[in-house]
C-alpha positions as CSV (number, residue, x, y, z in Angstrom):
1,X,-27.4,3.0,-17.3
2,X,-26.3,1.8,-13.8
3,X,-23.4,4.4,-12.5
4,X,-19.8,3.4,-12.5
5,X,-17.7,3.2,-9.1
6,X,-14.4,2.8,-9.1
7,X,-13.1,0.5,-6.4
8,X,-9.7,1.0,-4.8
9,X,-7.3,-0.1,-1.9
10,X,-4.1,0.4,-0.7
11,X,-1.8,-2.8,0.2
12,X,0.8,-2.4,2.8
13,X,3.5,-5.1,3.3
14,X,5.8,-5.5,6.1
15,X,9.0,-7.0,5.7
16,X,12.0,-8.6,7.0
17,X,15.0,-9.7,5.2
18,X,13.3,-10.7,2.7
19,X,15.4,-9.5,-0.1
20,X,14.4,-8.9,-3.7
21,X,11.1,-10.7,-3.3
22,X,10.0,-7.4,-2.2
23,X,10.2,-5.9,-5.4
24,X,8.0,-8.8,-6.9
25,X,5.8,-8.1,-4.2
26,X,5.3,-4.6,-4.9
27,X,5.1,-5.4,-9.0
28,X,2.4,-7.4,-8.4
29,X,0.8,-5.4,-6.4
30,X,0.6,-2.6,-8.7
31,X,0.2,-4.6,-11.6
32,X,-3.2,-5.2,-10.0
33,X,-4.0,-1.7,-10.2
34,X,-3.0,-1.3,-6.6
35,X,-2.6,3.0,-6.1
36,X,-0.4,3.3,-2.9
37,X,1.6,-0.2,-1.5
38,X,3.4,1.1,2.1
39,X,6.6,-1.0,2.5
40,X,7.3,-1.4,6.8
41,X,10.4,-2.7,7.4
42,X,10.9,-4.6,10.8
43,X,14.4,-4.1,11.1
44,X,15.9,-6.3,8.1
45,X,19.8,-5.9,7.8
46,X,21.6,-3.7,5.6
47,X,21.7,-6.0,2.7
48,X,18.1,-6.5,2.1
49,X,17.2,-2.6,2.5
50,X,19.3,-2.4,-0.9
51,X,16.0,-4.1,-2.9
52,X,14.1,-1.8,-1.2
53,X,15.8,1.1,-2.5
54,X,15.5,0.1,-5.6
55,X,12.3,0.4,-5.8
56,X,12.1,4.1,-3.8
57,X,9.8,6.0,-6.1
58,X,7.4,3.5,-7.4
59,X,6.2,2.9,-3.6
């Protein structure tokens, strides 16, 4: 029996006003099994760091 290996990554994504498409970004990420997706933020307004809060916790 050949051995097993489990491969994985990490995604990071860096953003800028791009509002709640970050948080399909980050689903589909982990939906692929993704274990750890690093939001950067380049300095988006106050509006589109709301999305981003949102999903606080799950990145």
């Amino acid at each position: 029996m050949l051995p097993r290996f489990i491969h994985s990554c990490d995604v990071s994504v860096v953003k800028y006003n791009v509002g709640k498409l970050i948080g399909e970004c980050v689903a589909s990420a982990l939906g692929e099994g993704v274990l750890h997706v690093i939001v950067v933020d380049s300095g988006s307004c106050a509006g589109s760091l709301v999305y981003q809060n949102e999903i606080r916790g799950y990145v």
